[in-house]
N, C-alpha and C positions, 0 to 999 in steps of 0.2 A: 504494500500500500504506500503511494507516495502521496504529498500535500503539494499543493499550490500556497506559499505564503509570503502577506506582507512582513518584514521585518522591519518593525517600528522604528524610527531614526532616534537617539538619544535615548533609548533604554534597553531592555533584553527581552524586553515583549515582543511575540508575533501573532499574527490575524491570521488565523486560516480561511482561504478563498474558497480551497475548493478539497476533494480527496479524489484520489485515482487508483486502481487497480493497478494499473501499472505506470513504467517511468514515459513512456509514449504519450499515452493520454493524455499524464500532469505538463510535458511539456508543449502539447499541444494547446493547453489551456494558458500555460505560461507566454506563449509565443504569441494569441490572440490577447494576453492584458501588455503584451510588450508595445506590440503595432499599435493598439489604442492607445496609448499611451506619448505618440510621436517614436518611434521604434528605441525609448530610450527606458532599462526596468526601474531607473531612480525616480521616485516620486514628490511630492513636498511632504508625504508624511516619513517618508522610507524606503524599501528597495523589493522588489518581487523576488523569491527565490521557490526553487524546487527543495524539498527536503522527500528523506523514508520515513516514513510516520514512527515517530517515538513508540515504543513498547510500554 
């Protein structure tokens, strides 16, 4: 299982976007919040990453 997540700027908090079954999907989803975004993953709140979902 991997996540789509925001990683909050100035703390160690993250926002999970989305979850995926696999790593294709999450970057599939990652790759459509990058484009929206002006093709860039830094946001004004933080940064888009792929993570494996914590156990």
């Amino acid at each position: 299982m991997h996540q789509v997540v925001l990683e909050l700027s100035g703390s160690r908090k993250v926002h999970v976007i989305s979850e995926h079954g696999t790593k294709e999907e999450a970057l599939d989803k990652y790759v459509k919040l990058v484009e929206a975004n002006k093709g860039s993953p830094i946001t004004s709140k933080g940064k888009y990453t792929i993570r494996k979902k914590p156990d």
